[in-house]
C-alpha positions as CSV (number, residue, x, y, z in Angstrom):
1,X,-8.2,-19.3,-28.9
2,X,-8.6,-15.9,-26.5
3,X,-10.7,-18.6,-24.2
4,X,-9.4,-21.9,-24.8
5,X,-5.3,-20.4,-24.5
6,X,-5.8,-18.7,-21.1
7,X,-8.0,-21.7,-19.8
8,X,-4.8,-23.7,-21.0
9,X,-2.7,-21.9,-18.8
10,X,-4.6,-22.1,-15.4
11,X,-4.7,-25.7,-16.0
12,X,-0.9,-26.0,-16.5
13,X,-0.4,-24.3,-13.9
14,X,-2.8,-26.5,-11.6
15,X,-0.7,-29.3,-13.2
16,X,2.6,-27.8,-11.8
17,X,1.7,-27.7,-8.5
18,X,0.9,-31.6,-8.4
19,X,3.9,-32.3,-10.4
20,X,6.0,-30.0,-7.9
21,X,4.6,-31.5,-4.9
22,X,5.0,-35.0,-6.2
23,X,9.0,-34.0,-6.4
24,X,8.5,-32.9,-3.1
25,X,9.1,-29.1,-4.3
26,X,7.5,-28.2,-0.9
27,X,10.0,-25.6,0.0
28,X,9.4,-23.6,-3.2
29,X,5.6,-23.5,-3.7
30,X,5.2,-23.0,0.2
31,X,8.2,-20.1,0.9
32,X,9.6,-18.8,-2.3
33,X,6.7,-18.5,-4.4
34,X,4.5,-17.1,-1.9
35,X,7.2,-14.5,-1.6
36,X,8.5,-13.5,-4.6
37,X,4.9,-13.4,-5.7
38,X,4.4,-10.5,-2.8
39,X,7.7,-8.9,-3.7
40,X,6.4,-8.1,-7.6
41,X,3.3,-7.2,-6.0
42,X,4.0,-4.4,-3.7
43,X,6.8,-3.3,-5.9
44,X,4.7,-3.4,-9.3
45,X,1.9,-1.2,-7.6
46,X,4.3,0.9,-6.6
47,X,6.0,1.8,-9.9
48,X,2.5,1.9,-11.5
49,X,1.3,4.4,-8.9
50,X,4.3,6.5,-8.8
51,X,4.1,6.4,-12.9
52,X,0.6,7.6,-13.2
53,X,1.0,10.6,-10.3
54,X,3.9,11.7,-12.4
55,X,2.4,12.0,-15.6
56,X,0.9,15.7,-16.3
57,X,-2.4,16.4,-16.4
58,X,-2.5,18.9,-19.5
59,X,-6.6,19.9,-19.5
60,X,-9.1,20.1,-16.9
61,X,-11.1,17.2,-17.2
62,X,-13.3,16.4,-14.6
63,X,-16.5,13.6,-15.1
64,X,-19.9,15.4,-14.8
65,X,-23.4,14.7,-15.2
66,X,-25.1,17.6,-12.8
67,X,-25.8,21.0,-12.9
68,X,-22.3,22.6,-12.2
69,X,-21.6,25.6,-9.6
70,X,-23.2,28.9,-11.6
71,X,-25.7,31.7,-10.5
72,X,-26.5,31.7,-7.1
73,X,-30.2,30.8,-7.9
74,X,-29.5,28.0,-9.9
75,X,-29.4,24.6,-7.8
76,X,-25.6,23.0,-8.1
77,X,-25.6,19.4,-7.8
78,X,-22.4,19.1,-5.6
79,X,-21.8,15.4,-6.1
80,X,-22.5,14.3,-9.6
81,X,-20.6,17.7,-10.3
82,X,-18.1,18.8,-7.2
83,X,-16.5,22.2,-7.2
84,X,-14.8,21.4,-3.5
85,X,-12.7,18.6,-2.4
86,X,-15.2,17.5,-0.1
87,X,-17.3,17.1,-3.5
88,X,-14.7,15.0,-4.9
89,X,-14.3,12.7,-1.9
90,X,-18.3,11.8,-1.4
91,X,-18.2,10.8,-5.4
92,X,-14.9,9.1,-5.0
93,X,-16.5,7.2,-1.9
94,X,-19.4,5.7,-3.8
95,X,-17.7,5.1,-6.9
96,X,-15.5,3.2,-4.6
97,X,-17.5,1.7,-2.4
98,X,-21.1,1.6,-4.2
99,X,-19.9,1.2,-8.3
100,X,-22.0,4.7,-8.6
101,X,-21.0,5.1,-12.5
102,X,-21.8,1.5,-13.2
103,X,-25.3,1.9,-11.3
104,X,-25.9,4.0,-14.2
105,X,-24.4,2.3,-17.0
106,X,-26.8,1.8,-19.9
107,X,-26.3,-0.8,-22.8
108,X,-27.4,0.3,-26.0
109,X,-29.1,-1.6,-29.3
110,X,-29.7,-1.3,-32.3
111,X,-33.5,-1.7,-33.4
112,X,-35.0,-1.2,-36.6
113,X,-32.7,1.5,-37.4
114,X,-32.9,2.8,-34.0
115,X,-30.9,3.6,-31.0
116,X,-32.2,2.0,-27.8
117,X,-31.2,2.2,-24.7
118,X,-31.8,0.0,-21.8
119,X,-30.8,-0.4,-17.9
120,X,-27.5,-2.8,-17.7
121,X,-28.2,-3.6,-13.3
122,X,-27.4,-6.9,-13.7
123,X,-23.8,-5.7,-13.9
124,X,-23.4,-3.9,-11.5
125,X,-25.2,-6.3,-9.2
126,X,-22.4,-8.7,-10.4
127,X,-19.8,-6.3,-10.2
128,X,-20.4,-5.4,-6.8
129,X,-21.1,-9.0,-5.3
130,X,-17.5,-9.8,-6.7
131,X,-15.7,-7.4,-5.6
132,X,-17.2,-7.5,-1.9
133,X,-17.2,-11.4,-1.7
134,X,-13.5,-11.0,-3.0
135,X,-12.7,-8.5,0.3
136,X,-14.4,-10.3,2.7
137,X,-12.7,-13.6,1.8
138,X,-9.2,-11.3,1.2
139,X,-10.2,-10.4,5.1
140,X,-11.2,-13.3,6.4
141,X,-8.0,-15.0,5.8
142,X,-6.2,-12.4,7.7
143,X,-6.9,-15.0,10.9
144,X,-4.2,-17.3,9.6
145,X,-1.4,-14.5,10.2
146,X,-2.2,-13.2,13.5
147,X,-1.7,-15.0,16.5
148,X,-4.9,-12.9,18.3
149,X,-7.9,-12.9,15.7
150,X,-9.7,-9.5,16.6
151,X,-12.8,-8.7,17.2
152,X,-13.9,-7.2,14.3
153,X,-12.7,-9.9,12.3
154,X,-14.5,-12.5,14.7
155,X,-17.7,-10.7,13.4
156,X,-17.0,-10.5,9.9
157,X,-16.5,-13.9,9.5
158,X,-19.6,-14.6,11.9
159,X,-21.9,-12.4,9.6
160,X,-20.7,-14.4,7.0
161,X,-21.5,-17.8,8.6
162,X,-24.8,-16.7,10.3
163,X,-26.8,-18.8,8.1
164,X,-24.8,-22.3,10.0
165,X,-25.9,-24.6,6.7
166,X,-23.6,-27.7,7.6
167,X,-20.2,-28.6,9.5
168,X,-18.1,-26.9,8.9
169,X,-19.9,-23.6,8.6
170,X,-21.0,-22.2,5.2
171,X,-19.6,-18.8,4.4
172,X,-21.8,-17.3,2.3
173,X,-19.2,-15.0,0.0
174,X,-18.0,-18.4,-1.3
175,X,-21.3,-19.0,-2.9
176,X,-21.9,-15.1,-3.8
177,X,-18.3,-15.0,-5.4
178,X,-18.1,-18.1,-7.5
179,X,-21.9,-16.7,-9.2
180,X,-20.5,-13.7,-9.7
181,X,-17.6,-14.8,-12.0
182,X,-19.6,-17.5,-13.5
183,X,-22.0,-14.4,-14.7
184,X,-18.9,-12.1,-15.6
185,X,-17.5,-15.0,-17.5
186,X,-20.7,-16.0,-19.3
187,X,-22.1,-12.2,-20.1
188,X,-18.3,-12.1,-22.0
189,X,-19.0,-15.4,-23.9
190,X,-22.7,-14.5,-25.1
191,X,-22.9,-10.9,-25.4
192,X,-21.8,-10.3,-29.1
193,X,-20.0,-7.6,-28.4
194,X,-18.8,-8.1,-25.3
195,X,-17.3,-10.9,-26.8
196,X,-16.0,-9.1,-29.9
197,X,-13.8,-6.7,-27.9
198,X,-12.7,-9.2,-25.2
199,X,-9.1,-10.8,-25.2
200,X,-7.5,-13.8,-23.3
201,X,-6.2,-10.9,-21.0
202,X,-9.5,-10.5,-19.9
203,X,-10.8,-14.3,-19.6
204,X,-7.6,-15.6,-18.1
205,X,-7.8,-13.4,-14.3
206,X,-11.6,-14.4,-14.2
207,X,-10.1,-18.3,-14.9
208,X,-7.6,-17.4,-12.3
209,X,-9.9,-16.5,-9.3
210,X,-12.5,-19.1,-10.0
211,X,-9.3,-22.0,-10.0
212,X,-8.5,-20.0,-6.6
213,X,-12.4,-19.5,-5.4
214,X,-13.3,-23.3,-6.6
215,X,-9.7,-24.7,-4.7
216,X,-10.6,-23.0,-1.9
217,X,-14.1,-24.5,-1.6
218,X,-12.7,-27.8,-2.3
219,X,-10.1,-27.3,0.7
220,X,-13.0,-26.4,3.4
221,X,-15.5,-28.4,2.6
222,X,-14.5,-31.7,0.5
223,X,-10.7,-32.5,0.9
224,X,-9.5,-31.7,4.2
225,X,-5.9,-30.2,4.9
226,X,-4.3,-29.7,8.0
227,X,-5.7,-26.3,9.2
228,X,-3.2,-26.0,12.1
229,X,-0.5,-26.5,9.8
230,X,-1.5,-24.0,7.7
231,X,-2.0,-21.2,10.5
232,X,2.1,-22.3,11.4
233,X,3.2,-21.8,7.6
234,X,1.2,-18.3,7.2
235,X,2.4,-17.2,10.9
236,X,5.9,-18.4,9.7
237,X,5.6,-16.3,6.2
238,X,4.7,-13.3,8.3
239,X,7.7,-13.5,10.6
240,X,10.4,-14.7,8.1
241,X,10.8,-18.2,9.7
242,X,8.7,-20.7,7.8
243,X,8.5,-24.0,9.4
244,X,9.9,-26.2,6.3
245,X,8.5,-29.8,8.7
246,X,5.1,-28.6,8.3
247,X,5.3,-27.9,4.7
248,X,4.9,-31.6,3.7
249,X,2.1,-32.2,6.2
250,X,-0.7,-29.6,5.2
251,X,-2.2,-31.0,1.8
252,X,-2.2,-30.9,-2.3
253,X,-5.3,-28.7,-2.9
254,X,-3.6,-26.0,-0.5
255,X,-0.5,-25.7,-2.4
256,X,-3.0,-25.1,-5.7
257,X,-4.6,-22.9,-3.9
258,X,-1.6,-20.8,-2.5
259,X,-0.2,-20.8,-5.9
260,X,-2.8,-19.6,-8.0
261,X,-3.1,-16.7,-5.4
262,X,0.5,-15.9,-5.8
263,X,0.4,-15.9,-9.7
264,X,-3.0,-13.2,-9.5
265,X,-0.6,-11.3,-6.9
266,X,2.1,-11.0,-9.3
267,X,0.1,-10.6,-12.3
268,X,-1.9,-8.2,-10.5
269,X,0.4,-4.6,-11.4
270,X,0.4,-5.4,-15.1
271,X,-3.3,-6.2,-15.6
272,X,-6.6,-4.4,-15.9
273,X,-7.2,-5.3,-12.0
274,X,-4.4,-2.3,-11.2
275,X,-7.9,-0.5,-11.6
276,X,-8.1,-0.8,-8.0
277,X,-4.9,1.8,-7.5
278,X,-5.7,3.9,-11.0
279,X,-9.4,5.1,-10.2
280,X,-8.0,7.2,-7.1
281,X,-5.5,8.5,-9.7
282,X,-7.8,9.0,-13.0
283,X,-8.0,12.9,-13.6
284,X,-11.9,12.3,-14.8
285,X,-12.4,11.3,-11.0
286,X,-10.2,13.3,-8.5
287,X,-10.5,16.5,-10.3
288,X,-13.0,19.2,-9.2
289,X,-15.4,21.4,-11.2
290,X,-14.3,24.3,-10.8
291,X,-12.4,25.9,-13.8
292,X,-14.3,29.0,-13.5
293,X,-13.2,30.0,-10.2
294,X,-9.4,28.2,-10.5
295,X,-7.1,28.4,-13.6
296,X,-5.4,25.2,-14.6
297,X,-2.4,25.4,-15.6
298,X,-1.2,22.7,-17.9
299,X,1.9,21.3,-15.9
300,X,3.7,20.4,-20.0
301,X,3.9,24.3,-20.5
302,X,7.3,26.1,-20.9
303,X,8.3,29.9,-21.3
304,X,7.9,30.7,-24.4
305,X,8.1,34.7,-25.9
306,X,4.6,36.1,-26.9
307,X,4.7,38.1,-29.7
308,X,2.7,41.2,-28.6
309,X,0.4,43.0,-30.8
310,X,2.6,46.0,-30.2
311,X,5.7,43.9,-31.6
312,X,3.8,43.0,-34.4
313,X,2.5,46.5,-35.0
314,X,6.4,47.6,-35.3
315,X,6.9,45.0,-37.7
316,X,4.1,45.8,-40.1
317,X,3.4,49.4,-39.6
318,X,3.9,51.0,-43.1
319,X,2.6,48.0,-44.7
320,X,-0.8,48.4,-42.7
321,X,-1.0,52.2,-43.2
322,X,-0.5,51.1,-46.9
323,X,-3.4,48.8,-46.6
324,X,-5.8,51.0,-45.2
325,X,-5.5,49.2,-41.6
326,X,-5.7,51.2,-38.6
327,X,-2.9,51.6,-36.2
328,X,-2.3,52.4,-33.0
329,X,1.0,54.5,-33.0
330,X,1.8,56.4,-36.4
């Protein structure tokens, strides 16, 4: 049920747009959805963002796996285990950028009684492939909402395309990105305990990009919409004025398209994908190393009265000369 259920659901909700466009509901999966959608996203990153950098970090608890800052003679590794903010940012880079911690992620078996481990690149191969195929794309589309494409993103989409398989051009990310979730998906229906510990939260987002991913291969290279009308309904989102004429002219599969992205941009902020805001806010990341040179002070802390040895010395006196203990004042 954790699969079939959230399969279900994408499906339904494929089956809404078709039944909304066959009322001629135009107006609301064009303008209002697409909205509201954008409205719960920006606002629901927000509060989750402003919740986590409010809550207190009681301990010290930086990741590390390198020598830390010691002895002057002794080597410090000063990424795997900053003591400077300019540590901190070169790790947070490539865990950002590269997936360093996954690079090293092992998966471990049980053999005979024995603990083995073994190298897990596949995903992080996969991990990274989505996530960049997903930016580029994210990117790529920014040419629908700007009257002016610039040049850089004249040469993004041209690296994409440089391969010129067919008419219209291939992009390349398209392929990359749909193998990459088919891989996620599969290594989370095969893996034993992969599969033990996954739950339809975690199968229905990757149902949800490859409905998006697969409508949006449909759209450019089987069923053709009306690409001009599209760049007038995104340039009319941007600048408040949709164009509600062209709204019945552009095509089905966009409207599945357009809504499945609005329902991942409003899920987004209450999903494991809010990953993408909480790893520049997870203590274990964005802390430095360097509790020996800087006291932490845990922010929960209150005054409180200490009671001091002498205090408790004028308390017990006569009963600790009485039991032989030493004091300090007679």
């Amino acid at each position: 049920m954790k699969i079939f259920f959230p399969l279900v659901i994408v499906m339904i909700l494929v089956l809404l747009v078709f039944a909304g466009i066959k009322a001629n509901l135009y107006f609301l999966f064009g303008v209002v959805i697409p909205y509201a959608a954008l409205a719960v996203f920006v606002l629901g990153f927000i509060y989750r963002v402003l919740k986590w950098a409010s809550s207190p970090v009681p301990f010290h608890i930086p990741t590390t796996c390198g020598q830390e800052k010691t002895l002057p003679w002794i080597k410090q590794n000063k990424i795997e285990n900053p003591s400077s903010a300019l540590g901190v940012i070169i790790r947070m880079a490539l865990e950002v950028f590269a997936f360093r911690s996954l690079f090293r992620n092992l998966k471990t078996e049980l053999r005979d009684g024995k603990i083995v481990y073994g190298s897990e690149k596949w995903l992080w191969a996969a991990g990274l492939a989505f996530h960049w195929s997903f930016l580029i794309i994210l990117v790529r589309h920014l040419r629908f909402f700007m009257e002016n494409v610039p040049v850089v993103l004249k040469t993004i989409e041209g690296l994409d395309s440089f391969l010129q398989i067919g008419v219209p051009l291939f992009y390349m990310t398209d392929a990359v990105i749909l193998a990459a979730v088919t891989y996620l998906f599969l290594r989370r229906l095969y893996l034993p305990q992969i599969k033990y510990i996954s739950l339809a939260a975690d199968y229905f987002p990757l149902f949800l990009i490859f409905g998006i991913v697969l409508s949006g291969v449909l759209m450019r290279y089987f069923f053709k919409v009306h690409i001009v009308g599209v760049k007038i309904l995104a340039m009319g989102l941007v600048g408040f004025n949709p164009d509600p004429k062209i709204l019945s002219e552009i095509g089905a599969i966009f409207y599945v398209h357009l809504f499945l992205l609005s329902i991942l941009f409003a899920y987004f902020p209450f999903s494991k994908l809010m990953h993408l805001g909480g790893v520049f806010l997870s203590p274990t990341r964005n802390l430095s190393n360097n509790s020996r040179e800087v006291r932490h002070i845990n922010p929960w802390n209150y005054p409180v009265h200490v009671h001091t040895y002498e205090e408790y010395e004028n308390d017990f006196r006569d009963k600790m000369k009485k039991a032989g203990i030493p004091v300090e004042k007679e």
